[in-house]
MARPA-910571 format. One record per atom (N, C-alpha, C, CB): x, y, z. Coordinates in steps of 0.02 Angstrom, whole numbers, padded with zeros to 5 digits, always signed. Each point is the difference from the previous one (the first is absolute). Glycine has a CB too. Example, Ala and Ser with C-alpha at 12.3 -4.5 7.8 and 13.67 -1.06 7.14 Angstrom:
2
+00660-00284+00390;-00045+00059+00000;+00045+00060+00000;-00095-00059+00062;+00077+00112-00098;+00042+00059+00003;-00039+00055+00037;+00059-00032-00108;
% end
This chain:
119
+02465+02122-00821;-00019-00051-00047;-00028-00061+00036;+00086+00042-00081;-00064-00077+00139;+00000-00041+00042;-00083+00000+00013;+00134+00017+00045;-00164+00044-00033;-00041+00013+00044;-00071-00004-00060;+00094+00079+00105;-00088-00030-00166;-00045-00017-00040;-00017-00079-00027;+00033+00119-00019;+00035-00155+00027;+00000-00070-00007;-00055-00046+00029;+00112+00027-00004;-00088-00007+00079;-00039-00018+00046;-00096+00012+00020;+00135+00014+00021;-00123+00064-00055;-00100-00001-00016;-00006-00056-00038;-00038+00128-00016;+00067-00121-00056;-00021-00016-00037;-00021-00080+00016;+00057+00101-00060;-00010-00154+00103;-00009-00045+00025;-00056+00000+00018;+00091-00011+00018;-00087+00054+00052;-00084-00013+00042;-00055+00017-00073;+00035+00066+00161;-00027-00023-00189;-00065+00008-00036;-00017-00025-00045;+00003+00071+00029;+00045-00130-00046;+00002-00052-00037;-00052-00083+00038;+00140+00078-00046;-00119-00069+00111;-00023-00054+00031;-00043+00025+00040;+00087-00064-00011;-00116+00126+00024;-00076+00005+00018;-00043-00009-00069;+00024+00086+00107;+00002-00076-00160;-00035-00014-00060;-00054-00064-00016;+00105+00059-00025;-00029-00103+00030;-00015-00065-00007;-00023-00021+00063;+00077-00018-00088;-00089+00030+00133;-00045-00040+00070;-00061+00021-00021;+00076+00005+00112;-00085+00070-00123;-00091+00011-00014;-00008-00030-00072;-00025+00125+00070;+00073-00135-00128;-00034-00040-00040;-00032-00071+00010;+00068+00069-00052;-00011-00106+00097;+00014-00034-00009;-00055-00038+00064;+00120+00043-00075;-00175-00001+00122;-00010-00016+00063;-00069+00031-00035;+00116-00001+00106;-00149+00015-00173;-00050+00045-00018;-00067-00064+00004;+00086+00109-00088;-00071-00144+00050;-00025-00099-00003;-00039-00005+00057;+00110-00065-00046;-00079+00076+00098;-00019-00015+00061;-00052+00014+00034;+00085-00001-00006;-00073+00075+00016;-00036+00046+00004;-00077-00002-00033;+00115+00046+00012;-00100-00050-00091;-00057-00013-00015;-00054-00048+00003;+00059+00056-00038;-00012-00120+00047;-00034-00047+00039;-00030+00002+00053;+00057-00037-00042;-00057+00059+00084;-00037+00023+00061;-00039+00059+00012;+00078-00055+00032;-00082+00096-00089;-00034+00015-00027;-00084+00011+00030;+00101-00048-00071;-00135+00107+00052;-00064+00002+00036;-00046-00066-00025;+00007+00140+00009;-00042-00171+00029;-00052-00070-00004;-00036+00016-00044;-00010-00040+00106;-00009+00027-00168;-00085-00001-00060;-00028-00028+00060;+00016-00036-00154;-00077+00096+00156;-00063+00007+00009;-00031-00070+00005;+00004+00110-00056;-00049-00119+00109;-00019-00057+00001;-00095-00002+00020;+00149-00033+00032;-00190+00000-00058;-00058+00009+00019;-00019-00085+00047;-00027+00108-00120;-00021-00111+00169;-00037-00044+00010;-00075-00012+00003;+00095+00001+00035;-00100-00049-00044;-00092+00002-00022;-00009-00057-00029;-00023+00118-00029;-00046-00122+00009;-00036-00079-00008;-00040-00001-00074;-00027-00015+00145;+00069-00019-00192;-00025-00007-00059;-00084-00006-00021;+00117-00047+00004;-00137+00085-00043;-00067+00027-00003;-00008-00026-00075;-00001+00114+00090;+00038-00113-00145;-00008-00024-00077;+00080-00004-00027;-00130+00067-00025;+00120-00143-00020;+00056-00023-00032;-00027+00007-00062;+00054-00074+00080;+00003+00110-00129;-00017-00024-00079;+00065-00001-00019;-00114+00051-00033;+00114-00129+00035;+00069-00036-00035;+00016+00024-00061;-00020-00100+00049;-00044+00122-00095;+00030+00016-00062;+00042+00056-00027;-00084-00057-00006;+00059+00110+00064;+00028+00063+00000;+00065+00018+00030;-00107+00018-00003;+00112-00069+00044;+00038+00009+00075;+00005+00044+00044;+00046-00048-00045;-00115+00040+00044;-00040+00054+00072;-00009-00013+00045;-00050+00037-00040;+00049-00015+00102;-00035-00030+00065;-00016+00077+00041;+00076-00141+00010;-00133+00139+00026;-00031+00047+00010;-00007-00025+00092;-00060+00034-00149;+00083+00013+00183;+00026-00020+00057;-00036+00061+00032;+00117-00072-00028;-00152+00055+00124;-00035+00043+00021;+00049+00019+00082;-00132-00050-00082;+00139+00090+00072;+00060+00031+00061;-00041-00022+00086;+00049+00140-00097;-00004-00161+00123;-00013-00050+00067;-00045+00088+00052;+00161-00138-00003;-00092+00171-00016;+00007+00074+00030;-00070+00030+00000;+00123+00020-00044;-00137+00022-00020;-00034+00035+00002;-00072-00018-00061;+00117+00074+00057;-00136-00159-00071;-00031-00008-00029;-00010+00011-00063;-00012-00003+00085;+00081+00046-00138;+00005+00023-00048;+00024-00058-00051;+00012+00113+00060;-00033-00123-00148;+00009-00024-00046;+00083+00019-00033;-00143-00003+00000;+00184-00039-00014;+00034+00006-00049;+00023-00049-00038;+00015+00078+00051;+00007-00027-00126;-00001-00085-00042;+00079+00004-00034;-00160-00016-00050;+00174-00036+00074;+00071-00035-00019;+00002-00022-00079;+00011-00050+00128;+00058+00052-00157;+00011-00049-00063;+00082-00040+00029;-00074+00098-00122;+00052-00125+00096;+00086-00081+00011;+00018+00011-00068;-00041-00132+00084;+00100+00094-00074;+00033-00009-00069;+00042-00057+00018;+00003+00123-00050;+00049-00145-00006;+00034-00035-00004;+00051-00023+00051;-00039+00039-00092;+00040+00029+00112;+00081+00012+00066;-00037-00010+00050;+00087+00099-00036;-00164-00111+00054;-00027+00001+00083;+00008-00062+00022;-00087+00082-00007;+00109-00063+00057;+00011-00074+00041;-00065+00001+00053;+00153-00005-00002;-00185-00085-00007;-00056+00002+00054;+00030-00066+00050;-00121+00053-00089;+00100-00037+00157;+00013-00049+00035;-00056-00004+00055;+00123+00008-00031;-00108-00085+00068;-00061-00008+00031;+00012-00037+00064;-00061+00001-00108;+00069+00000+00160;+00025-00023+00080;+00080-00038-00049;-00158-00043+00109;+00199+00105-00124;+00062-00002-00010;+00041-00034-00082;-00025-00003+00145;-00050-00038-00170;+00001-00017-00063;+00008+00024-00062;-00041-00041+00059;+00062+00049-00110;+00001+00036-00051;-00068-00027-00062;+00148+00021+00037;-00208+00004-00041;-00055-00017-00029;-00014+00048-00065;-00040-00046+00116;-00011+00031-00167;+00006+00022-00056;-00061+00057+00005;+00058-00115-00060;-00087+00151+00038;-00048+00052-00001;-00047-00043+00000;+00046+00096-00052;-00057-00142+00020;-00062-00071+00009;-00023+00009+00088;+00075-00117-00104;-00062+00117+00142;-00003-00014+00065;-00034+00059+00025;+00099-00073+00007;-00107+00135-00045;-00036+00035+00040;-00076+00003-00010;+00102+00055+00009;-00150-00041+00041;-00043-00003+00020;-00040+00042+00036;+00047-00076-00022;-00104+00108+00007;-00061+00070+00035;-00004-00059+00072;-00112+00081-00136;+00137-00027+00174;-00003-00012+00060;+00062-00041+00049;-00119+00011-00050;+00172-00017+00004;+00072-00009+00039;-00009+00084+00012;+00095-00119-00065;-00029+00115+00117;+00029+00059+00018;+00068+00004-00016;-00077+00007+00080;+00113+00054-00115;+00052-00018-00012;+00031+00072+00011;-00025-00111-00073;+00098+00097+00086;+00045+00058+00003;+00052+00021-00049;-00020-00027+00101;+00002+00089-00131;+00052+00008-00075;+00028+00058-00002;-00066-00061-00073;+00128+00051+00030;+00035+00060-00001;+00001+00009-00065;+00064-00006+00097;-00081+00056-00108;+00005+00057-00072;+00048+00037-00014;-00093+00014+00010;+00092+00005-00087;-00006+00058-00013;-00030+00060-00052;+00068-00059+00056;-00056+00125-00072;-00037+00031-00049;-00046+00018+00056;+00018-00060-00122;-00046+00127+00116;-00066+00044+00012;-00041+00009-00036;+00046+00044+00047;-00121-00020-00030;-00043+00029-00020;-00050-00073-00017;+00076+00125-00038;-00099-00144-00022;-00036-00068-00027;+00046-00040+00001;-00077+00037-00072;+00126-00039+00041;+00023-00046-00043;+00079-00020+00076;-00058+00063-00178;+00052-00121+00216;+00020-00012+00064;+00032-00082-00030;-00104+00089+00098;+00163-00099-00120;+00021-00062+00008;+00027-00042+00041;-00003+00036-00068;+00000-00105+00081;+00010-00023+00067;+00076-00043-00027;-00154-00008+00064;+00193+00018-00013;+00044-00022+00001;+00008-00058+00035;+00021+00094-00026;-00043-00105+00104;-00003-00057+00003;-00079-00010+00053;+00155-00017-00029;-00176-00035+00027;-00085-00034+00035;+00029-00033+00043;-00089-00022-00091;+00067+00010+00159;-00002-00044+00046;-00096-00013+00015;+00148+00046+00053;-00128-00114-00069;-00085-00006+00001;+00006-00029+00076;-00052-00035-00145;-00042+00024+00197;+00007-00013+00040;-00066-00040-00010;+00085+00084+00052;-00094-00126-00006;-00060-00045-00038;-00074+00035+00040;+00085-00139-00020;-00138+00152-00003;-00042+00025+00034;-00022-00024+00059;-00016+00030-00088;-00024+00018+00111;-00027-00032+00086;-00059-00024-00008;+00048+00082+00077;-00055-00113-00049;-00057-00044+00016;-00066+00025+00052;+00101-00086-00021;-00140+00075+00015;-00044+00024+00021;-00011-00047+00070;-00039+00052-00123;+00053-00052+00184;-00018-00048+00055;-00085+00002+00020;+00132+00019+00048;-00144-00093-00064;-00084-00004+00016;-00012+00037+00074;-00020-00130-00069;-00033+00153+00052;-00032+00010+00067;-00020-00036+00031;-00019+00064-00024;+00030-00078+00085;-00017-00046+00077;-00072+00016+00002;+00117+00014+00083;-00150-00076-00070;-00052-00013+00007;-00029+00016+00076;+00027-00075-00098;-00068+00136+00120;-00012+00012+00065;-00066-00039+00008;+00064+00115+00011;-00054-00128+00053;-00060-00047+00040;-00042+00050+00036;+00074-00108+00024;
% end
């Protein structure tokens, strides 16, 4: 009797550690997908942004929502702020068309350095 007691213990409290340790786990969890690239078209009305891959020169088009968080050299900024031709880094999710962004890190675009005048 002692002994079935005693499973029953342990298999009571390996129970509750993997329930109880499951949180965790999922938190750390595999990373959402993340794209980088340089804003190509904004339509605020839609909440679109159409973004061109740094990588391999390829188009894709994002929707935001309510829950996206945008930020900007560490700032928290409103979808107002983005702009064709920042570069920004986002994490999604959803496949195929329809790709929502979870959160934008905008980066401010580059600048074009004049060319030096040769003599």
């Amino acid at each position: 009797m002692k002994l079935n007691t005693n499973i029953q213990l342990a298999c009571l409290a390996l129970s509750a550690f993997t329930l109880g340790s499951s949180p965790v786990f999922a938190a750390n969890g595999p990373k959402p997908p993340e794209e980088r690239g340089t804003i190509k078209s904004v339509d605020a009305t839609a909440h679109t942004l159409v973004v061109t891959d740094l990588k391999n020169n390829s188009e894709r088009k994002f929707v935001w929502t309510n829950q996206t968080k945008f930020s900007e050299r560490g700032k928290n900024v409103s979808a107002a702020e983005l702009k064709a031709g920042e570069r920004v880094r986002i994490t999604y999710s959803g496949s195929g068309e329809l790709l929502t962004m979870q959160r934008v890190r905008i980066a401010p675009a580059k600048t074009e350095k004049p060319a030096s005048a040769k003599s």
